[in-house]
PATORFI-680109 format. One record per atom (N, C-alpha, C): residue number from 1; residue in one letter; atom name; x negated, y, z. Coordinates in nm, 4 decimals. Example, Ala and Ser with C-alpha at 12.3 -4.5 7.8 and 13.67 -1.06 7.14 Angstrom:
<pts>
> resi/resn/name/px/py/pz
> 1/A/N/-1.3190/-0.5690/0.7800
> 1/A/CA/-1.2300/-0.4500/0.7800
> 1/A/C/-1.3200/-0.3300/0.7800
> 2/S/N/-1.2850/-0.2250/0.7080
> 2/S/CA/-1.3670/-0.1060/0.7140
> 2/S/C/-1.2900/0.0030/0.7870
</pts>
This chain:
<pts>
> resi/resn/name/px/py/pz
> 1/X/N/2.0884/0.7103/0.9095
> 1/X/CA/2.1248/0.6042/1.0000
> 1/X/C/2.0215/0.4922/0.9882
> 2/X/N/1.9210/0.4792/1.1002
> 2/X/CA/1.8316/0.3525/1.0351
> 2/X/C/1.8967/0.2136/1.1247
> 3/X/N/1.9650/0.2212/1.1483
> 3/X/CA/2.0479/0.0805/1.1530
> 3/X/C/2.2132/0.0513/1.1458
> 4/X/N/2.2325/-0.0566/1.0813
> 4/X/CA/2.3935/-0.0830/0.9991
> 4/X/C/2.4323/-0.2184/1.0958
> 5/X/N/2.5118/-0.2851/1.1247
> 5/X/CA/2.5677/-0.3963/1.1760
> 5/X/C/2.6932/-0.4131/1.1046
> 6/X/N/2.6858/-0.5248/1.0918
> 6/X/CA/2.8061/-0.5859/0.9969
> 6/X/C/2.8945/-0.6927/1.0629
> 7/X/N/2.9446/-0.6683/1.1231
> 7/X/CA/3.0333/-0.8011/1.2218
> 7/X/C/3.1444/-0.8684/1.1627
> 8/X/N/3.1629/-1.0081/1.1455
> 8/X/CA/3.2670/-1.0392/1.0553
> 8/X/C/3.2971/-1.1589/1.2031
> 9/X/N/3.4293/-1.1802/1.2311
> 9/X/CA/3.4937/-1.2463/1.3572
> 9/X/C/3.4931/-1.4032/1.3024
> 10/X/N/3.4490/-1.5171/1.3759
> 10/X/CA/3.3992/-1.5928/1.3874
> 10/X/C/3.3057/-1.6395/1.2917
> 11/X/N/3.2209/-1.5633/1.2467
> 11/X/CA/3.1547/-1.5534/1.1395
> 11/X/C/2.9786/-1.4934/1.1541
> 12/X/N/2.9298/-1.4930/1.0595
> 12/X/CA/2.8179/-1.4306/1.0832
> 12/X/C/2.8145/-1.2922/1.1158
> 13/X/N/2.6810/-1.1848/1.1711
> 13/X/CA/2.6516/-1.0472/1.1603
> 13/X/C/2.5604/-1.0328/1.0709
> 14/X/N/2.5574/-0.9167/1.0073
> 14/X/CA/2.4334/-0.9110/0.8965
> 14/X/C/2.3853/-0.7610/1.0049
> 15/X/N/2.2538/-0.7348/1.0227
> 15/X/CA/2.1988/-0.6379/1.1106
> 15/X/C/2.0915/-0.5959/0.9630
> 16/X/N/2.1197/-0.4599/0.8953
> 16/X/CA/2.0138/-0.3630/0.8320
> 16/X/C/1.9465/-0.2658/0.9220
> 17/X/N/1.8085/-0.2756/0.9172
> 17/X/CA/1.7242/-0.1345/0.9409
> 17/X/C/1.6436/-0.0745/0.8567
> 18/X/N/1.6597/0.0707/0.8583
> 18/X/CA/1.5650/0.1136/0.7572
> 18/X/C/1.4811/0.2555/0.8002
> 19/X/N/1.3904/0.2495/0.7302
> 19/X/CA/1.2852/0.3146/0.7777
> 19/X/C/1.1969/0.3300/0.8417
> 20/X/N/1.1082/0.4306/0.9328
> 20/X/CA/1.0455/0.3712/1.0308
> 20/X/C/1.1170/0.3699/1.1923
> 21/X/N/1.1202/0.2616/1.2589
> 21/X/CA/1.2293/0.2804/1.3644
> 21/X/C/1.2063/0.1668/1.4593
> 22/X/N/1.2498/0.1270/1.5721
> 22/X/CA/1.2436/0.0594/1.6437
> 22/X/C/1.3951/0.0412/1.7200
> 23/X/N/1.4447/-0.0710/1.6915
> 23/X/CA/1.5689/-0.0825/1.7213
> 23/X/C/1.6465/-0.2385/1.8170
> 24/X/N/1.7033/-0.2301/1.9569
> 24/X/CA/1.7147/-0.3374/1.9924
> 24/X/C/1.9037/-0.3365/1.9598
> 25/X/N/1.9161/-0.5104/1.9108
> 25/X/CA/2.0164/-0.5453/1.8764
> 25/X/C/2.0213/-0.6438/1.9947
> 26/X/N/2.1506/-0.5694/2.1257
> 26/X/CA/2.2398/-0.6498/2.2014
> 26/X/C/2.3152/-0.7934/2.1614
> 27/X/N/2.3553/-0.8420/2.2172
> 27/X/CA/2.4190/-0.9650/2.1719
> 27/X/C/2.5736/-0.9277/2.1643
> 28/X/N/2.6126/-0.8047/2.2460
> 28/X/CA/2.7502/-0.7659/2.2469
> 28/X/C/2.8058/-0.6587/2.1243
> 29/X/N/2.6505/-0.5930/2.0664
> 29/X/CA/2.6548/-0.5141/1.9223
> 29/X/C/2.6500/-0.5856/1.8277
> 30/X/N/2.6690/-0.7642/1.8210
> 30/X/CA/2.7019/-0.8624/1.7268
> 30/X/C/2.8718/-0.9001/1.7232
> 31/X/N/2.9741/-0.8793/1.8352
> 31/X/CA/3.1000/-0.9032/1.8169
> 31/X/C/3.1977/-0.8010/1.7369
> 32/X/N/3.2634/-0.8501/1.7088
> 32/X/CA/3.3738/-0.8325/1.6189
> 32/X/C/3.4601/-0.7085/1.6411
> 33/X/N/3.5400/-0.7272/1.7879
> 33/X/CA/3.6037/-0.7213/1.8304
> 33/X/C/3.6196/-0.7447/1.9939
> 34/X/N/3.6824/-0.6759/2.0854
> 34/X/CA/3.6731/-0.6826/2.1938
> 34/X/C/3.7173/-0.8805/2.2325
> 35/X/N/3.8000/-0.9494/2.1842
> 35/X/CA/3.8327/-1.0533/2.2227
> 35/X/C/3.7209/-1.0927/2.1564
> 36/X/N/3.6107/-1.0958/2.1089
> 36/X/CA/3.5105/-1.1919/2.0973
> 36/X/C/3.3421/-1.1511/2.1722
> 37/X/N/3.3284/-1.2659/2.2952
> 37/X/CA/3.1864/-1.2561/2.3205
> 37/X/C/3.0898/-1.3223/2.2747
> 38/X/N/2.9729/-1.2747/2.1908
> 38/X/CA/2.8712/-1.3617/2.1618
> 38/X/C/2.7958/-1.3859/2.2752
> 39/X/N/2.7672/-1.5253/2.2862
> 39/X/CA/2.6896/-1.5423/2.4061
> 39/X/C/2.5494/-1.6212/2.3481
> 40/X/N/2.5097/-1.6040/2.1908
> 40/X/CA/2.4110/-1.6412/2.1320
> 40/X/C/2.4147/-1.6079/2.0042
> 41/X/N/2.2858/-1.5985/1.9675
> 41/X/CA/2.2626/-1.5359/1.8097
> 41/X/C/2.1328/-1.6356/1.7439
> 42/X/N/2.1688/-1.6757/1.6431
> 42/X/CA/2.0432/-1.7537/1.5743
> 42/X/C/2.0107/-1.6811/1.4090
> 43/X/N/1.9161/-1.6646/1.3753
> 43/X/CA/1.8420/-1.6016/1.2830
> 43/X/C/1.8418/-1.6756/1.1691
> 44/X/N/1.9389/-1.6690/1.0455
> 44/X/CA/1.9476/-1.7353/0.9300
> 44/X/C/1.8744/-1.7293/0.8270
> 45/X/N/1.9086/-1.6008/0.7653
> 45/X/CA/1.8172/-1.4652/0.6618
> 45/X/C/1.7850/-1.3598/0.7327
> 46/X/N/1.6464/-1.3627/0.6663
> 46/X/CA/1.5991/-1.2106/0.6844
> 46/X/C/1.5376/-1.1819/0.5170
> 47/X/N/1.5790/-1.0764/0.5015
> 47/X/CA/1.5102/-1.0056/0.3798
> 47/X/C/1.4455/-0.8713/0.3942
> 48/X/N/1.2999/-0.8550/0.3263
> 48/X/CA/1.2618/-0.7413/0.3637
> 48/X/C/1.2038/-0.6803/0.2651
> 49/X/N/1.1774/-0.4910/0.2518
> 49/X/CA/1.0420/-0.4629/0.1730
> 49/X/C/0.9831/-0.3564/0.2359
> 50/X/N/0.8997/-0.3510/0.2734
> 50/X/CA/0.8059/-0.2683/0.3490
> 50/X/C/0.6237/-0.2783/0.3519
> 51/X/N/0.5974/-0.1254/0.3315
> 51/X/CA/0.4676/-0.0624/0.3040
> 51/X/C/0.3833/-0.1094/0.4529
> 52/X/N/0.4652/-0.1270/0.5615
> 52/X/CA/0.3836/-0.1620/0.6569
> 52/X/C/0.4170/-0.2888/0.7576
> 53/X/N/0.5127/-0.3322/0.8510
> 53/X/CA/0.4970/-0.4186/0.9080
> 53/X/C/0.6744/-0.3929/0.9335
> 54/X/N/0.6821/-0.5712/0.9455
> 54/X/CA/0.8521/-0.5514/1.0003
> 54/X/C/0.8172/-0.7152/1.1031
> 55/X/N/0.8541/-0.6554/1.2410
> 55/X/CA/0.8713/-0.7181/1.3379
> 55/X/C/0.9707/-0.7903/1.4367
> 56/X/N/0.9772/-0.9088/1.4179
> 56/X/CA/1.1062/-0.9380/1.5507
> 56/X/C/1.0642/-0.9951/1.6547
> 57/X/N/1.1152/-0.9496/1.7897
> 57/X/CA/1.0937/-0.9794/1.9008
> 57/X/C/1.2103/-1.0311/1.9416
> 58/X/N/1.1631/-1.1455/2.0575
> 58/X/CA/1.3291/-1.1455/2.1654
> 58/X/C/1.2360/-1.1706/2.2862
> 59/X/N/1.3171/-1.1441/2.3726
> 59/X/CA/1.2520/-1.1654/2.5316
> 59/X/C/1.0977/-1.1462/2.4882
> 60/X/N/1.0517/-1.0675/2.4405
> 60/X/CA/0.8977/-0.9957/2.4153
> 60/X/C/0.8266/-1.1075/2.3905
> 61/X/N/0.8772/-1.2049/2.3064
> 61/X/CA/0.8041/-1.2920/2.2206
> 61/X/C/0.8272/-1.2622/2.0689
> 62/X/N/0.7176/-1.2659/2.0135
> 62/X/CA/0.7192/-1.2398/1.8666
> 62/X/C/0.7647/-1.3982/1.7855
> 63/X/N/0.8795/-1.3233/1.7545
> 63/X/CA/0.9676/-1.4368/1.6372
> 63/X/C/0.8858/-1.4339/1.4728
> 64/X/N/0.8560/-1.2891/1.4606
> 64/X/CA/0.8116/-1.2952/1.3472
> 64/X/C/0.7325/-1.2149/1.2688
> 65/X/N/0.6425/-1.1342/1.2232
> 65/X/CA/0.5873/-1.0329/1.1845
> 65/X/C/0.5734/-1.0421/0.9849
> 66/X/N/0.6574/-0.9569/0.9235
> 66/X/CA/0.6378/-0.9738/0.7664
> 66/X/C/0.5943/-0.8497/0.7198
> 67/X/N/0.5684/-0.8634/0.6165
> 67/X/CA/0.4369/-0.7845/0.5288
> 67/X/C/0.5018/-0.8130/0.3837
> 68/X/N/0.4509/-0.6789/0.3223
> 68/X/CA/0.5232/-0.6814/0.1907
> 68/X/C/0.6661/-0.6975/0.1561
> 69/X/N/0.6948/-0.7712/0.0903
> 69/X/CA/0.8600/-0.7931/0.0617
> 69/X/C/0.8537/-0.9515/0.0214
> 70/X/N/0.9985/-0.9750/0.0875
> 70/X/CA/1.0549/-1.1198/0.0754
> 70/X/C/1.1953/-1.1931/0.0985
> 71/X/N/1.2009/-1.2972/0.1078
> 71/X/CA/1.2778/-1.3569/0.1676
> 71/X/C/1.2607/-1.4860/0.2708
> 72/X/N/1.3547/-1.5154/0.3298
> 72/X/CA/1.3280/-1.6408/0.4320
> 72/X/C/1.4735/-1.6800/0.4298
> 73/X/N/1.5332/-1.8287/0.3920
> 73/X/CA/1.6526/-1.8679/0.3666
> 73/X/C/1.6385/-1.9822/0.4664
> 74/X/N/1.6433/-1.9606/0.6522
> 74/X/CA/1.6433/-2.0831/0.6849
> 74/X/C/1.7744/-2.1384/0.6804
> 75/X/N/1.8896/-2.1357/0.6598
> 75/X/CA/2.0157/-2.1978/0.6660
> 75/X/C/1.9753/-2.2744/0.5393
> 76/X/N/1.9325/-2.2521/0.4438
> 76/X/CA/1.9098/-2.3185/0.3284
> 76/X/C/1.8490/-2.5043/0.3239
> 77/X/N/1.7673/-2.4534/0.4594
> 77/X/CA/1.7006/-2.6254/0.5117
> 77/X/C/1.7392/-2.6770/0.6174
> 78/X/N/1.8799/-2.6095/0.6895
> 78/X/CA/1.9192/-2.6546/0.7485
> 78/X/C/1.9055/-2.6542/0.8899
> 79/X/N/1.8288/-2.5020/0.8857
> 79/X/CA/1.7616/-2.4716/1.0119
> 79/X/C/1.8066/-2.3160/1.0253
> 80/X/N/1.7984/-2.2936/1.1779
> 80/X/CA/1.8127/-2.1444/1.2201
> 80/X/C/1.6652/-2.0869/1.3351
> 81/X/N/1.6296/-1.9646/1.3325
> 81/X/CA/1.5203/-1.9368/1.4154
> 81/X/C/1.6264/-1.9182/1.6037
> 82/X/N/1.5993/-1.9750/1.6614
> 82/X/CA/1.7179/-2.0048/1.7232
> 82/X/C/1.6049/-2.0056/1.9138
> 83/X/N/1.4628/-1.9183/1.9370
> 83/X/CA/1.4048/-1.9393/1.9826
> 83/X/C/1.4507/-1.7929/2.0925
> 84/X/N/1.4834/-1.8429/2.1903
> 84/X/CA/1.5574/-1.6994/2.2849
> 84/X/C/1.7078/-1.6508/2.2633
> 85/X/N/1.7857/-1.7209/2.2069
> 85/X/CA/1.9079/-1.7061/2.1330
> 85/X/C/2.0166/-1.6231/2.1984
> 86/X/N/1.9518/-1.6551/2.3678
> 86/X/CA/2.0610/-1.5378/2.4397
> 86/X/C/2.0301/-1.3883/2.4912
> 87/X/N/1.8780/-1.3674/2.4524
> 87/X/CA/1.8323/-1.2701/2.4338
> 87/X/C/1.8454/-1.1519/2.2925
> 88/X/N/1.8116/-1.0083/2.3388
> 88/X/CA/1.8316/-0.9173/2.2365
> 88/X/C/1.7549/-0.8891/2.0928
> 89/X/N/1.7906/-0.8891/1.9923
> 89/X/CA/1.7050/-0.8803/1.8836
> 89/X/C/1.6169/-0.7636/1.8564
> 90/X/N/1.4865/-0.7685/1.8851
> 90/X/CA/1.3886/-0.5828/1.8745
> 90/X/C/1.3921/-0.6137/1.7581
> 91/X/N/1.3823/-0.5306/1.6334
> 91/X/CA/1.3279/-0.5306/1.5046
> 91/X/C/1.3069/-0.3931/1.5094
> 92/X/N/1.1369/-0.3929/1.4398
> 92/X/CA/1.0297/-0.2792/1.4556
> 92/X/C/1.0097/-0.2327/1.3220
> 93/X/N/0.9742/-0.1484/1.2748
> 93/X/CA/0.9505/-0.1418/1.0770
> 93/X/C/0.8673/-0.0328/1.1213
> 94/X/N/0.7114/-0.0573/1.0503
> 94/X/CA/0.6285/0.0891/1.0591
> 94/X/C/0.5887/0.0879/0.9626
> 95/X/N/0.5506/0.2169/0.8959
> 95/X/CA/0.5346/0.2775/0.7963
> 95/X/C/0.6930/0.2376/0.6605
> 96/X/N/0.7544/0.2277/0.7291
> 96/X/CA/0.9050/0.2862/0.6602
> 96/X/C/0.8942/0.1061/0.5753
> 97/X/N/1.0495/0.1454/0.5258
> 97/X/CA/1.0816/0.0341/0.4527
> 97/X/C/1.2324/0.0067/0.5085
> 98/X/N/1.3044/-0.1346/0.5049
> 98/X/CA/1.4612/-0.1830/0.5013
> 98/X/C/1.4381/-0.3576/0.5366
> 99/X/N/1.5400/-0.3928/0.6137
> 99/X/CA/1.5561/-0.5113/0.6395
> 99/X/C/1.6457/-0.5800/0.6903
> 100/X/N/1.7164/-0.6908/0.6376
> 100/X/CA/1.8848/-0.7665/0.6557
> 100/X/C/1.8462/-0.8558/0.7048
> 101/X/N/1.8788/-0.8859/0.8411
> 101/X/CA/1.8911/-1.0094/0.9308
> 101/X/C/2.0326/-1.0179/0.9272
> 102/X/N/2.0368/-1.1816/0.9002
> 102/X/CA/2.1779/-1.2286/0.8912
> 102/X/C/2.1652/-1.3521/1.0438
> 103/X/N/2.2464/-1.3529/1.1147
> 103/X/CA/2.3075/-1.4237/1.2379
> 103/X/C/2.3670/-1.5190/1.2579
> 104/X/N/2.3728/-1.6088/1.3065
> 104/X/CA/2.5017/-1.6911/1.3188
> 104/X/C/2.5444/-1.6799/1.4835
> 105/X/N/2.6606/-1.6951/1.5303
> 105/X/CA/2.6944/-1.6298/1.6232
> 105/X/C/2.7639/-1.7339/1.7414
> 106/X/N/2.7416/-1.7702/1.8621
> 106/X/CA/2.7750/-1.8614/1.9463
> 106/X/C/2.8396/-1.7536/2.0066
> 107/X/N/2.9709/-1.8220/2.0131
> 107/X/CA/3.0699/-1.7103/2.0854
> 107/X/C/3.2191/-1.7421/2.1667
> 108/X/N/3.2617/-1.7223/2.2782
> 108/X/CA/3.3800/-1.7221/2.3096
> 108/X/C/3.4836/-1.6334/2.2502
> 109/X/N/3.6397/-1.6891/2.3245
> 109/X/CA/3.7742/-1.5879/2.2643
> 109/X/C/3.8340/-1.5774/2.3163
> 110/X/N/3.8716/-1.4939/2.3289
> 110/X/CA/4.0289/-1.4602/2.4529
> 110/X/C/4.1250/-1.4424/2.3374
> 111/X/N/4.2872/-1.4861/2.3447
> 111/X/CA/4.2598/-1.6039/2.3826
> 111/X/C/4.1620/-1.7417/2.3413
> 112/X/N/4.1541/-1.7966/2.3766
> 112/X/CA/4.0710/-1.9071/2.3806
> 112/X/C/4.1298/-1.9692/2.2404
> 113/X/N/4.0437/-2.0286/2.1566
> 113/X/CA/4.0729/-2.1330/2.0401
> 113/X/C/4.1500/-2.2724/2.0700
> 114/X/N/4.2566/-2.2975/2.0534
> 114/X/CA/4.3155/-2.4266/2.1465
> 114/X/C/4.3784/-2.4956/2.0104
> 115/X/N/4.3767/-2.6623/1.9880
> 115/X/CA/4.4512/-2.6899/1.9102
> 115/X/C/4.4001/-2.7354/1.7924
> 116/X/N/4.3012/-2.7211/1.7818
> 116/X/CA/4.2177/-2.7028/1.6575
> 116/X/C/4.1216/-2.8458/1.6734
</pts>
């Protein structure tokens, strides 16, 4: 399986890929559950390790290209990569390897959140 999605309801998605693969992540393969639409996704963590290149695209702009192995903790400074947010996530991996993009998720509910 070279890709995992992790959907937790009003909460973040964690998106794994592994190997070599090319994979687009919908904004509707980020919900929970049928009563929840994401209608935006912003880029928190990514962690990676790979022999060759790990790529993210949205609307065929390059968000990011990493090399080797790492981390990137933008929630940590208070920031999200948040550039095309209603567009789909490509993440590319060549020459093999694994990688956890974590999400934060702009989303409606049926019913609707009221009260709160």
């Amino acid at each position: 399986m070279p890709i995992e999605i992790t959907n937790k309801k009003r909460s973040v998605s964690v998106i794994r890929v592994e190997g070599v693969s090319a994979n687009t992540v919908y904004l509707a393969n980020l919900a929970f559950a049928a009563d929840e639409t994401v209608t935006g996704a912003s880029i928190k963590r990514i962690m990676w390790s790979t022999g060759g290149t790990v790529n993210l695209t949205r609307n065929s702009n390059s968000i990011c290209t990493l090399y080797g192995s790492g981390e990137m903790r933008f929630d940590e400074s208070a920031h999200t990569v948040a550039n095309n947010s209603t567009s789909p996530i490509v993440i590319t991996i060549t020459t093999g390897g694994c990688v956890f993009v974590e999400v934060s998720k702009e989303a409606t509910y049926s019913p609707a959140l009221t009260g709160m």
